[in-house]
VOPAGU-2260 file (C-alpha; in pm, 1 decimal, decimal comma):
REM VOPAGU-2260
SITE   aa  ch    i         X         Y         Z
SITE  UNK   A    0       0,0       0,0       0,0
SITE  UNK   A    1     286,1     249,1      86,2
SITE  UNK   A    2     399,6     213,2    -261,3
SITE  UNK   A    3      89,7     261,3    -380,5
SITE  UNK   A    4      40,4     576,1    -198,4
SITE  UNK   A    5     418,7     721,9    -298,1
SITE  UNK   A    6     319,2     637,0    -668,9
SITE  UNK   A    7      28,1     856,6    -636,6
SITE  UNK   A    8     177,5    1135,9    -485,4
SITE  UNK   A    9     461,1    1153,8    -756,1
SITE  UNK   A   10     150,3    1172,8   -1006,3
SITE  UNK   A   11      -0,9    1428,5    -865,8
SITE  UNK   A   12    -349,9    1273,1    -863,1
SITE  UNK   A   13    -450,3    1370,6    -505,9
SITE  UNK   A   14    -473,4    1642,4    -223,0
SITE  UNK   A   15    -158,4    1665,7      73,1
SITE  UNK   A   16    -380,4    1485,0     310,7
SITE  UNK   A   17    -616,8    1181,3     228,5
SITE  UNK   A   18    -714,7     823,9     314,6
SITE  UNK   A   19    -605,3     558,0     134,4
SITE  UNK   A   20    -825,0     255,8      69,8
SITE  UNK   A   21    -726,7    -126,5       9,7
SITE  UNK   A   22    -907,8    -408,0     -45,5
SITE  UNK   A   23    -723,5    -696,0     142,1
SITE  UNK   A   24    -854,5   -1072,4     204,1
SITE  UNK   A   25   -1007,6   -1096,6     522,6
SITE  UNK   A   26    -862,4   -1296,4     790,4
SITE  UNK   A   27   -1201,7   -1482,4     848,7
SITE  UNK   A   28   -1255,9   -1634,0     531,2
SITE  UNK   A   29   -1315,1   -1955,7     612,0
SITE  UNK   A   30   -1587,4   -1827,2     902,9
SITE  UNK   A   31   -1893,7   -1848,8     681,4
SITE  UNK   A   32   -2058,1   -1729,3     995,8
SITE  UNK   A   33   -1869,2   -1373,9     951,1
SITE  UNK   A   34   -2156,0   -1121,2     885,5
SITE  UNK   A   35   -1909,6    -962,1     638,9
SITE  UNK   A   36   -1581,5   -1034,5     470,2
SITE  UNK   A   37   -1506,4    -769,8     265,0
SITE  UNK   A   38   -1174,7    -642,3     408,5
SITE  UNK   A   39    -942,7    -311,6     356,0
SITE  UNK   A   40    -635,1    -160,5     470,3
SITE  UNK   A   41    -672,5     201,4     554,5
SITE  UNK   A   42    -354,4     453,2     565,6
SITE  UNK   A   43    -470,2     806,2     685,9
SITE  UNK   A   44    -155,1    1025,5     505,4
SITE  UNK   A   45     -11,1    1341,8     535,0
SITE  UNK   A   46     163,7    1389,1     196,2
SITE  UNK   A   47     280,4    1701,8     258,9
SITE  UNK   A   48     506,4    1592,4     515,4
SITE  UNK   A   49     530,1    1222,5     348,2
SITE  UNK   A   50     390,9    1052,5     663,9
SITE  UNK   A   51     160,0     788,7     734,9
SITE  UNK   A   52     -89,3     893,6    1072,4
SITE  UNK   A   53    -206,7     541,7    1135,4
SITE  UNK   A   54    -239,3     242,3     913,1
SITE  UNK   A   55    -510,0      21,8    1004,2
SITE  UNK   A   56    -682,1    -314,4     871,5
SITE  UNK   A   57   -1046,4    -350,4     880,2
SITE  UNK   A   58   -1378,4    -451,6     770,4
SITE  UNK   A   59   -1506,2    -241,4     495,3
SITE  UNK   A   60   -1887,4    -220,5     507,9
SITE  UNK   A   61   -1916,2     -14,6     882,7
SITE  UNK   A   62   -1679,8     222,1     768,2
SITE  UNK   A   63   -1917,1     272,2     471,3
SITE  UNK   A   64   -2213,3     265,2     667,3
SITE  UNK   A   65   -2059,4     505,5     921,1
SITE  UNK   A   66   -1960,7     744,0     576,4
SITE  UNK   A   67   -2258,0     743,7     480,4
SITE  UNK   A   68   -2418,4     866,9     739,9
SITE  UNK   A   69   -2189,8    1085,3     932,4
SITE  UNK   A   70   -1990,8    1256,8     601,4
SITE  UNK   A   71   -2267,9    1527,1     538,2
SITE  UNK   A   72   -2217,3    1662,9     918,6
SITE  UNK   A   73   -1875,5    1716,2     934,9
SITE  UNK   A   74   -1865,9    2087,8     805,8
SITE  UNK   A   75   -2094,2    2172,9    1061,9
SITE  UNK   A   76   -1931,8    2419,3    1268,2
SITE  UNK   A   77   -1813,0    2274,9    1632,4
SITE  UNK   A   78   -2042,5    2474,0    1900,8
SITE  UNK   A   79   -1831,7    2773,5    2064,3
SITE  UNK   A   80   -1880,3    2733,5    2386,7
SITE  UNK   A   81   -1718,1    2416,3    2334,8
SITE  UNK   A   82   -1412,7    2480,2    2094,5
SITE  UNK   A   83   -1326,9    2830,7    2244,9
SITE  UNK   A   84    -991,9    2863,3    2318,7
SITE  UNK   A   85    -884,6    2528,6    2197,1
SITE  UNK   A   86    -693,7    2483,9    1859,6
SITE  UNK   A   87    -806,9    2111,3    1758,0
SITE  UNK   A   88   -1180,3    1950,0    1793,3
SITE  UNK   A   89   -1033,4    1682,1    1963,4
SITE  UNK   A   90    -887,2    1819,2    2281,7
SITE  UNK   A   91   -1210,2    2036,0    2258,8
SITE  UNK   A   92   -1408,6    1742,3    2300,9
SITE  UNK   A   93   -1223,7    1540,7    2560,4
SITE  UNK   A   94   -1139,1    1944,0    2790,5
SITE  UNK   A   95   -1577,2    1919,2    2764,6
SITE  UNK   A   96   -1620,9    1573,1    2891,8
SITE  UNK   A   97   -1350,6    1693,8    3137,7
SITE  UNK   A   98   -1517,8    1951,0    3278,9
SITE  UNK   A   99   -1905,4    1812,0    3294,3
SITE  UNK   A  100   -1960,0    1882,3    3652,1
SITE  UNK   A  101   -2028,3    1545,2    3802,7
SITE  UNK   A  102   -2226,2    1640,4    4040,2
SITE  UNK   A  103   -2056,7    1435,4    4430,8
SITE  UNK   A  104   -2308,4    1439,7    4611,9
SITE  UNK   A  105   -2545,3    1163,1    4389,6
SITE  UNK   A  106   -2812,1    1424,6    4250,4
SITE  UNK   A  107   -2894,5    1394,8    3915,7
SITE  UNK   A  108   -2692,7    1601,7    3657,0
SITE  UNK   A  109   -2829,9    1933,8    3564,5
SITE  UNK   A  110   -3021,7    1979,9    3272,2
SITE  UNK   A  111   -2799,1    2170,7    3108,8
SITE  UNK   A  112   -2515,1    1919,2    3153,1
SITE  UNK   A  113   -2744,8    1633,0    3049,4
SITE  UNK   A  114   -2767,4    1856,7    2699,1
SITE  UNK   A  115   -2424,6    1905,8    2684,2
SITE  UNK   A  116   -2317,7    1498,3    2713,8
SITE  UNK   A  117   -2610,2    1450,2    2458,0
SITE  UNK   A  118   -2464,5    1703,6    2256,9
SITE  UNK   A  119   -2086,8    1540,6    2245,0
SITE  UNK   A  120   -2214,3    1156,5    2219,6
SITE  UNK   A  121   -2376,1    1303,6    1921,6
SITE  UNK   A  122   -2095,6    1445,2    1796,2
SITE  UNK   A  123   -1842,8    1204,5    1862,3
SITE  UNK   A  124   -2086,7     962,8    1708,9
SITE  UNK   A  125   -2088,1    1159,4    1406,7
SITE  UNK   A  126   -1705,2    1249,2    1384,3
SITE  UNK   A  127   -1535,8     981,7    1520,8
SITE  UNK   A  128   -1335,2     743,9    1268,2
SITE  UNK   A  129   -1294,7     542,4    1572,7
SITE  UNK   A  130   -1706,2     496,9    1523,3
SITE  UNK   A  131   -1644,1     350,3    1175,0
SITE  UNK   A  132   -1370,1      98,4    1344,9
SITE  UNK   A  133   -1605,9      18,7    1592,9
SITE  UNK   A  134   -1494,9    -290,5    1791,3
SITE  UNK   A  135   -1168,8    -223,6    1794,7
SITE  UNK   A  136    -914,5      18,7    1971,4
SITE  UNK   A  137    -900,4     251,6    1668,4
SITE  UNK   A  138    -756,2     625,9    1828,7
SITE  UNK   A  139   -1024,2     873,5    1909,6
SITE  UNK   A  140    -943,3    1035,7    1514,9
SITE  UNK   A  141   -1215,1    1376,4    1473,0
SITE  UNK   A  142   -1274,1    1509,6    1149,3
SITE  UNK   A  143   -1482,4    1861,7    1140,6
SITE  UNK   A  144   -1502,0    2186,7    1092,2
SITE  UNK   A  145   -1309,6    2435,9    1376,3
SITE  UNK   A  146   -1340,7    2770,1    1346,6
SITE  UNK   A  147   -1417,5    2783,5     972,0
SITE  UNK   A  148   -1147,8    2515,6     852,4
SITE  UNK   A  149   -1173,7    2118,1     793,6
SITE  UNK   A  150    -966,3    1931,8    1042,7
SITE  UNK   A  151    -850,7    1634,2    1151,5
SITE  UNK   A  152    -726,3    1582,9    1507,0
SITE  UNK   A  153    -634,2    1359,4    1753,4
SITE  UNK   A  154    -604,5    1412,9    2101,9
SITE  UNK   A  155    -495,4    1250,5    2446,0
SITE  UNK   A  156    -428,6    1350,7    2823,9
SITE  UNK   A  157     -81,8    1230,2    2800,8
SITE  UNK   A  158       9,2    1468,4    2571,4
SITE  UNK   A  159      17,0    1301,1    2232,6
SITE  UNK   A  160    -190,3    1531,7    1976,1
SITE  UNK   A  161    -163,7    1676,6    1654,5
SITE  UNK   A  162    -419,6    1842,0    1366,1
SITE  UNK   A  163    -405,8    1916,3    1043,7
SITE  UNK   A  164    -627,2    2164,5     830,8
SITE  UNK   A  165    -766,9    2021,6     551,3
SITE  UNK   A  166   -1030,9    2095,1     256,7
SITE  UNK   A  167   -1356,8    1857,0     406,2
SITE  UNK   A  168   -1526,8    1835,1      68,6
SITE  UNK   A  169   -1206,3    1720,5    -121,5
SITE  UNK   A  170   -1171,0    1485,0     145,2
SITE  UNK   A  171   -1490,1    1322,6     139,1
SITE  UNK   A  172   -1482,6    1302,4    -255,3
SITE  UNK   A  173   -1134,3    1164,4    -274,2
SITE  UNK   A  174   -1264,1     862,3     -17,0
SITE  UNK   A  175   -1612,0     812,5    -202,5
SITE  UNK   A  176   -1391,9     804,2    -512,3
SITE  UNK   A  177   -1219,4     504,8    -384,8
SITE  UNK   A  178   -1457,4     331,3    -221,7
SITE  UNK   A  179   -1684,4     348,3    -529,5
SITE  UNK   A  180   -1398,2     221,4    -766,9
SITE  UNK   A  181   -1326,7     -75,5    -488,0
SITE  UNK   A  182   -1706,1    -175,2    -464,2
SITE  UNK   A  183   -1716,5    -149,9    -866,9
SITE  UNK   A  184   -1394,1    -341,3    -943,9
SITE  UNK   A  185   -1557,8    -640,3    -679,8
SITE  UNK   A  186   -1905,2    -630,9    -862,4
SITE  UNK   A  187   -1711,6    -673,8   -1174,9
């Protein structure tokens, strides 16, 4: 797949920052039990900077079904009480679960916190590529709109983050592209 990807860039063919798609054979082939067995290898790239963000191997049809449905949200603006004063959606998201005000002594939460977790689950549910990897430990990935820009981000509390601005729309084509040449090239 590297190869693959290096080709590509030398041609030109594709933004600085995309997800590469593979169709590999599944490791449960023989488990005619397996709901699905139509396998891929996924390489989220940077081009620019000729680096791979995480390479993962996985079933194909969730990560559709998850495309599908979450795609058309992501250049929804991020709500500002949540992304002010942080500059990637993902440590905006986990700062807000951070700071939901749990409430010691056993009440319930308040209503407005309730909103707020409904709000994030939502979101998360929605932006997430760990949502389209579901079952496995897949990084908490967000794609979205911050302040007016596409991004990608990741984010953790030991320190480990990183984002990248990126065009949404091009994005979205460039993986529809592939996965409707993959799903073609199989029906054929």
């Amino acid at each position: 797949l590297y190869k693959t990807l290096r080709i590509k860039k030398i041609k030109k063919e594709i933004k600085d920052f995309n997800l590469f798609i593979q169709e590999i054979q599944s490791p449960y082939i023989e488990d005619r039990t397996a709901k699905h067995n139509l396998w891929a290898e996924f390489a989220l790239c940077n081009l620019k900077e000729n680096k791979v963000i995480i390479y993962y191997q996985w079933e194909l049809i969730p990560f559709i079904d998850w495309l599908i449905t979450s795609s058309s949200k992501w250049s929804e603006e991020l709500d500002n009480d949540i992304c002010n004063g942080y500059s990637c959606i993902a440590q905006a998201i986990s700062e807000a679960y951070i700071n939901i005000d749990p409430n010691d002594e056993g009440e319930e939460l308040k209503e407005e916190e309730e909103k707020k977790i409904d709000y994030l689950c939502e979101y998360r549910m929605n932006h997430s590529f760990a949502v389209g990897f579901r079952g496995t430990d897949f990084p908490n990935i967000l794609i979205g709109n911050h302040k007016g820009q596409g991004q990608i981000s990741y984010y953790d509390k030991n320190g480990s983050n990183w984002y990248y601005t990126i065009d949404i729309i091009d994005f979205v084509k460039n993986v529809c592209d592939k996965l409707i040449y993959l799903i073609k090239d199989k029906a054929e």
